[in-house]
C-alpha positions as CSV (number, residue, x, y, z in Angstrom):
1,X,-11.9,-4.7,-13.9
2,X,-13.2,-7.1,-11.2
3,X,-12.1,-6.2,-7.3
4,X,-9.7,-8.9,-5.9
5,X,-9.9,-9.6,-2.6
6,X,-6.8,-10.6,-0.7
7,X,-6.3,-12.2,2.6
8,X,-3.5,-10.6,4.9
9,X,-1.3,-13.1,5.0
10,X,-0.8,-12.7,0.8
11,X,-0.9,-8.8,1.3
12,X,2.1,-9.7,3.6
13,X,4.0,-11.7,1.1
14,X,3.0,-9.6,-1.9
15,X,3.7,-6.3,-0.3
16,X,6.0,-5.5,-3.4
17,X,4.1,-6.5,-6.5
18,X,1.6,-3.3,-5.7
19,X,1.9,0.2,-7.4
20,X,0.9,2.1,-4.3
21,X,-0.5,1.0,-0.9
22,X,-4.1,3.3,0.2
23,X,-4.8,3.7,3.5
24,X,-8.4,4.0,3.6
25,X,-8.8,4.7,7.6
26,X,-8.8,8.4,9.3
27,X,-5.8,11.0,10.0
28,X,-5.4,9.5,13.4
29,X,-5.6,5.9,12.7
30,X,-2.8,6.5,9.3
31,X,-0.6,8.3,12.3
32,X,-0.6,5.1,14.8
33,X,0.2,3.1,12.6
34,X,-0.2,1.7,9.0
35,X,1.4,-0.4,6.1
36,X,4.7,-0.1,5.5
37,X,4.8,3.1,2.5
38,X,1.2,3.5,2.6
39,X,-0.1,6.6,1.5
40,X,-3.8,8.2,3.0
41,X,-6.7,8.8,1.3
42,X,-9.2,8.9,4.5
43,X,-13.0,8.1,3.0
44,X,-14.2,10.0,6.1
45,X,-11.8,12.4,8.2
46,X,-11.5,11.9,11.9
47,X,-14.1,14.9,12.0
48,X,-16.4,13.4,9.5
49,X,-15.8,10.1,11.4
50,X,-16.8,12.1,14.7
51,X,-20.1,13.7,13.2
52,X,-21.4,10.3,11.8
53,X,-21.0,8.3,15.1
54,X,-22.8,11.5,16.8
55,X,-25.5,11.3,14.5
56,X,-26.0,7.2,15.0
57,X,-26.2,7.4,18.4
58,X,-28.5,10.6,18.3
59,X,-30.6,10.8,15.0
60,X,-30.7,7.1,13.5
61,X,-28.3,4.5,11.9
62,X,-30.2,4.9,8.5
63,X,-29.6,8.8,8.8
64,X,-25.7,8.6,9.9
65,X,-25.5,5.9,6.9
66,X,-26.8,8.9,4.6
67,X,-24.6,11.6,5.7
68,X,-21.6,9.2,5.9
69,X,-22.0,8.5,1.6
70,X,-22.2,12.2,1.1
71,X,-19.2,12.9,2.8
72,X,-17.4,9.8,1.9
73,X,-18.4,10.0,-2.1
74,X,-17.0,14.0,-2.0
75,X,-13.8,12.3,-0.1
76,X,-13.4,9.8,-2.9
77,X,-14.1,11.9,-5.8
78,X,-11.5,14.2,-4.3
79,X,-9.0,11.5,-4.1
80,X,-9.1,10.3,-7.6
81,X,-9.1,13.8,-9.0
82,X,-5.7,14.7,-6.6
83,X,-3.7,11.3,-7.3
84,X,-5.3,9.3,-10.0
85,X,-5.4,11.9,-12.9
86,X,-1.3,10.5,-14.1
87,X,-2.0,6.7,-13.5
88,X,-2.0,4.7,-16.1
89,X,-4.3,1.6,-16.9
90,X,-1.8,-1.3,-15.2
91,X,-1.6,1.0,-12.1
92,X,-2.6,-1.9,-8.7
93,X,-3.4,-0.5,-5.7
94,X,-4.0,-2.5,-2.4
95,X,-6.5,-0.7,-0.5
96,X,-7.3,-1.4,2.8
97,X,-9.2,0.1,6.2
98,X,-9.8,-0.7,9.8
99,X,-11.5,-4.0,8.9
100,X,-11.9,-4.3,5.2
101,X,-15.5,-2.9,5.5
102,X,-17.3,0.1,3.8
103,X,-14.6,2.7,3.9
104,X,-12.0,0.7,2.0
105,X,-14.6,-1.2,0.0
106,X,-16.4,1.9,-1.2
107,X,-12.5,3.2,-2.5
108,X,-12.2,0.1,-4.0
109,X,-15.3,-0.5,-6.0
110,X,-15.0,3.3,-7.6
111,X,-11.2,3.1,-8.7
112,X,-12.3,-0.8,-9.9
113,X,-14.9,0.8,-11.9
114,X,-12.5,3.4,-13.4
115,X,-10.6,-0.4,-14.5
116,X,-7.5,-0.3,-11.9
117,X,-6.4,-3.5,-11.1
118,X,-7.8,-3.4,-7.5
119,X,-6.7,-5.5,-4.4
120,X,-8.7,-5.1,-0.9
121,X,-7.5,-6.6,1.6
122,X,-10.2,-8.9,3.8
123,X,-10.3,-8.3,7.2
124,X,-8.1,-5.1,7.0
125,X,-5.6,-3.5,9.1
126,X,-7.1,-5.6,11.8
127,X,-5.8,-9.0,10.0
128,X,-2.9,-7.5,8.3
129,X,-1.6,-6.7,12.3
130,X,-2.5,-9.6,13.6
131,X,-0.4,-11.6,10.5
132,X,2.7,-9.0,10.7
133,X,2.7,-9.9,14.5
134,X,3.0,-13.7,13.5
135,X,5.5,-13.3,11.0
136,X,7.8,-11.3,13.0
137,X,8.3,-14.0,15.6
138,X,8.6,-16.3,12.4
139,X,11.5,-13.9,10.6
140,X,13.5,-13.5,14.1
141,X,14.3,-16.7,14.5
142,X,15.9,-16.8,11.1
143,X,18.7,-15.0,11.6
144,X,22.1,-15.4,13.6
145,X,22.8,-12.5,15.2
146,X,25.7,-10.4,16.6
147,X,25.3,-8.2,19.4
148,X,27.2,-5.1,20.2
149,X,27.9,-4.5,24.1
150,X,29.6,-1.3,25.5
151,X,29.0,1.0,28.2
152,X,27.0,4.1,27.6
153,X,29.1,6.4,25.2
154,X,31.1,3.6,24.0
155,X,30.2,4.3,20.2
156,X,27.8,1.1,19.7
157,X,25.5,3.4,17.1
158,X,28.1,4.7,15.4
159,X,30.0,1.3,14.9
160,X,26.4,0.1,13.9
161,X,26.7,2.7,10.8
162,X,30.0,2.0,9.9
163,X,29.5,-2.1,9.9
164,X,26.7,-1.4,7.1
165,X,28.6,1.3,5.2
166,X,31.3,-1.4,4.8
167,X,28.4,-4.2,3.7
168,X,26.9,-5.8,7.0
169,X,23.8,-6.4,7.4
170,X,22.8,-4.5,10.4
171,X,19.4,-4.3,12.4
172,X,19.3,-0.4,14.5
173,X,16.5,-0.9,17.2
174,X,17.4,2.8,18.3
175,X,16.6,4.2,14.2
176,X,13.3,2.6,13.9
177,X,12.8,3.3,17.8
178,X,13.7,7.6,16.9
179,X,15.5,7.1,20.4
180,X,18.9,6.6,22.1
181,X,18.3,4.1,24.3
182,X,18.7,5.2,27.7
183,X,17.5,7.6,30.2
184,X,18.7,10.7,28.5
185,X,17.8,9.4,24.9
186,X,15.3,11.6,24.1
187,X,15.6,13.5,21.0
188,X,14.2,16.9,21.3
189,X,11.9,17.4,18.3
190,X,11.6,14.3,17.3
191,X,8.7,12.2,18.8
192,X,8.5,7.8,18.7
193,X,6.1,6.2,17.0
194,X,3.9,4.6,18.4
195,X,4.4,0.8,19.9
196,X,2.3,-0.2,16.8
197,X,4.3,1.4,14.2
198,X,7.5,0.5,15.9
199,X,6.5,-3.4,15.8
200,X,5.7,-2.5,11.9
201,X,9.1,-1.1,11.6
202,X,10.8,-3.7,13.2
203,X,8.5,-6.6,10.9
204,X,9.4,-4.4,7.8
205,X,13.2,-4.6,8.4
206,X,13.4,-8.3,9.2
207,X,11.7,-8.9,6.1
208,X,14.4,-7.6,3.8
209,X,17.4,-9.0,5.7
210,X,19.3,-12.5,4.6
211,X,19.1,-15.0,6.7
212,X,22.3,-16.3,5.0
213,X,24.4,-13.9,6.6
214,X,25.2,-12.6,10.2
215,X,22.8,-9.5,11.4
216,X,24.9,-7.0,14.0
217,X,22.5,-5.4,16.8
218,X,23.4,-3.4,19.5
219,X,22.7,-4.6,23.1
220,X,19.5,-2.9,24.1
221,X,16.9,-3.4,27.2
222,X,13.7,-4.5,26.6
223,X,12.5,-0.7,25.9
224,X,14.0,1.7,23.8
225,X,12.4,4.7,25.1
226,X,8.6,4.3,25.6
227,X,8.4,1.6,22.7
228,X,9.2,-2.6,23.8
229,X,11.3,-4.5,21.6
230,X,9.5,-7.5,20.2
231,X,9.9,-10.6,22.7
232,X,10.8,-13.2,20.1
233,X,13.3,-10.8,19.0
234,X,14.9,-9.9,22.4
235,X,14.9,-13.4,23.3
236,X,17.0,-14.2,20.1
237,X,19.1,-11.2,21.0
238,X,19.4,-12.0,24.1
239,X,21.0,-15.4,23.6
240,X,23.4,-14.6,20.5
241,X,27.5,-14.3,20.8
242,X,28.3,-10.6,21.7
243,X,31.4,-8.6,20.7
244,X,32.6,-5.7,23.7
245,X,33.0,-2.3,22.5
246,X,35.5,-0.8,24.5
247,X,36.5,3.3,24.2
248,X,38.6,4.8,27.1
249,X,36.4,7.1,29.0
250,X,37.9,10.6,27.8
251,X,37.1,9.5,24.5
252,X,33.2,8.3,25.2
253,X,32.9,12.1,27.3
254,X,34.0,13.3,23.6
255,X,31.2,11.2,21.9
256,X,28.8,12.3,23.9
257,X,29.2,16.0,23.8
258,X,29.5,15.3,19.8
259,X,26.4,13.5,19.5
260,X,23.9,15.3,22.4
261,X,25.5,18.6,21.1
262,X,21.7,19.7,21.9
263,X,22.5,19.1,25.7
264,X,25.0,21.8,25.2
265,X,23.4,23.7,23.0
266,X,20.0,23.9,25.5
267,X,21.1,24.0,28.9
268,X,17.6,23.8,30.4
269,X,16.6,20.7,28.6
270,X,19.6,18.4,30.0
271,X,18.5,20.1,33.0
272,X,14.8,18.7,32.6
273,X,16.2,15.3,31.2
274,X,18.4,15.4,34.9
275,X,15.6,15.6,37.3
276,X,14.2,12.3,35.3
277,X,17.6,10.7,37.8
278,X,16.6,12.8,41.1
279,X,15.3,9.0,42.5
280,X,18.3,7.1,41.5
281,X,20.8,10.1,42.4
282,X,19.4,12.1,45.3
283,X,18.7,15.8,45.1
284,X,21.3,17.3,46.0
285,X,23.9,15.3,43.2
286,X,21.0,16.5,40.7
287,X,21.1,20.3,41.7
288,X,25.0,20.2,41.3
289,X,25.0,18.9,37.9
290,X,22.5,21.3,37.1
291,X,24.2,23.9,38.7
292,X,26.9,23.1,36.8
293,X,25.2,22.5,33.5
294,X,24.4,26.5,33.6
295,X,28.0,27.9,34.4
296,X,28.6,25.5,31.2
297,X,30.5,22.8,32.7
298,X,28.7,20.1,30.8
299,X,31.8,18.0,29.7
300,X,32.3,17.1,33.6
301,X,29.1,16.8,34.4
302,X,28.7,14.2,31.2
303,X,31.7,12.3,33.0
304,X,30.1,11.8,35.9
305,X,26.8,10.6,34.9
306,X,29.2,8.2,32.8
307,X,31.3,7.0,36.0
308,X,28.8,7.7,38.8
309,X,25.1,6.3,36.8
310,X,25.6,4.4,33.6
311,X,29.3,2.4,34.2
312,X,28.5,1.0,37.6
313,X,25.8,-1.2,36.9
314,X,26.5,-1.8,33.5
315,X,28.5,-4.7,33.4
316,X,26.4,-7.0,35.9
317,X,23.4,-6.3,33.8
318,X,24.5,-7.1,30.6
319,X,25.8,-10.2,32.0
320,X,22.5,-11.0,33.4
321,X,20.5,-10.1,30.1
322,X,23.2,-11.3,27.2
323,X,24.5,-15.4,27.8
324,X,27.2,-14.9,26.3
325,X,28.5,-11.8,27.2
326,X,31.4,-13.2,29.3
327,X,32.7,-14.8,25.8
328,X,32.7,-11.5,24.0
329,X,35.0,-10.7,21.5
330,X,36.6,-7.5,22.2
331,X,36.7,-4.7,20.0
332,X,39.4,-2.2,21.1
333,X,38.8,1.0,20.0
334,X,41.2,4.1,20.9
335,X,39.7,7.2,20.0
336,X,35.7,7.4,18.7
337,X,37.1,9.0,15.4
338,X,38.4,5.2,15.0
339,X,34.4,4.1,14.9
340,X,33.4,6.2,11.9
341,X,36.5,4.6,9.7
342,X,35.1,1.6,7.3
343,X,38.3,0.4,7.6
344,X,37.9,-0.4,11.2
345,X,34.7,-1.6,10.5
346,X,35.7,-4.3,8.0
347,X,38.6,-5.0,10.3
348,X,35.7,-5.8,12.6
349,X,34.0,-8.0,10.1
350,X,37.2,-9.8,9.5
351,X,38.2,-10.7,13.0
352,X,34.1,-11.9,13.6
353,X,34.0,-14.2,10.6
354,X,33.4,-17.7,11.7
């Protein structure tokens, strides 16, 4: 069967229509970033990849050429012997690499010769990012959004959760981001992607929501973490009609120890995320809550980072980065157990409706 090639801006809109997406490109490149549900087949490894460009720059193009096919015909054969023994005739890949050049292309012209229904993308990864990054300032003006504010602890995430368990759409920076948002958000374990996946992430989420209906956001800065929210989208954020999470502050203290049990659990990392505030705090607040932390006093020292750090500024800056904050509706909540009910969430939906 003949090899189709594809420009990226199809591959975008046809994402769907394809029995598996191949990543062509190395270990390291796949990590960084790739296609939304790609799988990796590398044609060269990042150490095969490595050897090559050492032998172009010291032996000869025409011999780096030579030892590149060896490797990259063992990689291939490899790959069709590991994943391609169960697929039928119909099976359509889209196969792609950095550029739609010879690793990709070689892929593609052995698995078209075997009589898959082959697409290769033109241009590659390259195009396909520069098209996502297009079509993700497209798809966020789409959508009418609703933002939730609320202080630190408030119970924004968990509200987020229960507005899509009751039917919402809902758009979670903080899941795609693998981070909570603020200085102590860190999730031990658990590394971000990189700013390239992330904008992937956020492209591949936009893409499956209806404009028809209302998306609910929380209120985030412009970073979540060490990734940056995508401008068009912060700017629609920015500017949409807010609703105010409110939770007395016993009740956020509660949250907080529920949902950073680690900080409890591993006294010296809160301690390491605490010296992260020595700037903004001064030293010798710092070494008290630390202190502290250690003779297991966390649930006062989580108050007063709430009171003394995240409440006093909170309000002036969300009124400086959300328009319409000062219209908010208010959501009254009494107890964070309240959050987790889908009853209060479609209670929530009911009182937004237009």
């Amino acid at each position: 069967m003949p090899l189709t090639k594809i420009s990226a801006q199809d591959a975008l809109a046809q994402l769907e229509q394809f029995s598996t997406i191949v990543d062509a490109r190395s270990e390291s490149e796949y990590a960084l970033d790739r296609l939304p549900g790609a799988v990796n087949w590398p044609t060269l490894s990042d150490q095969e990849r490595h050897e090559v460009g050492t032998d172009y720059k010291q032996v000869s193009a025409f011999d780096a050429r030579k030892r590149g096919a060896v490797m990259a015909a063992r990689n291939i054969a490899r790959h069709i012997e590991s994943h391609c023994a169960d697929k039928p005739k119909n099976w359509k890949p889209l196969v792609y690499c950095w550029r739609g050049g010879q690793r990709s292309g070689s892929l593609s012209l052995v698995l078209s010769q075997i009589g898959f229904d082959v697409h290769l993308i033109e241009g590659g990864y390259k195009a396909f990012r520069a098209q996502m990054i297009e079509d993700s300032t497209r798809l966020a003006a789409l959508f009418n959004y609703c933002v939730i504010c609320g202080p630190t602890g408030s119970g924004k995430t968990r509200l987020l959760t229960s507005l899509a368990a009751a039917g919402a759409q809902v758009l979670d920076l903080e899941a795609l981001a693998e981070h909570r948002s603020s200085v102590l958000g860190l999730i031990p374990g658990q590394p971000q992607p990189s700013q390239k996946q992330f904008d992937t992430r956020v492209w591949d989420a936009l893409r499956k929501l209806d404009p028809a209906r209302p998306v609910w956001a929380e209120s985030e800065s412009k970073k979540v973490g060490n990734v940056s929210v995508p401008d068009a989208l912060m700017a629609r954020l920015r500017a949409s009609r807010c609703a105010r999470l409110e939770l007395p502050v016993q009740e956020r203290v509660k949250l907080l120890m529920e949902d950073y049990d680690f900080f409890v659990k591993d006294p010296e990392f809160f301690c390491q995320r605490l010296d992260v505030l020595k700037d903004l705090r001064g030293k010798a607040v710092i070494d008290d809550w630390k202190a502290r932390v250690h003779e297991g006093k966390v649930e006062g020292v989580v108050r007063e980072l709430l009171e003394l750090h995240y409440d006093p500024g909170y309000a002036s800056s969300t009124r400086r980065n959300y328009q319409q904050f000062d219209s908010s509706f208010v959501i009254a909540a009494h107890a964070a157990q309240d959050l987790v009910a889908t009853s209060f969430a479609r209670q929530v939906l009911a009182d937004m409706a237009p």
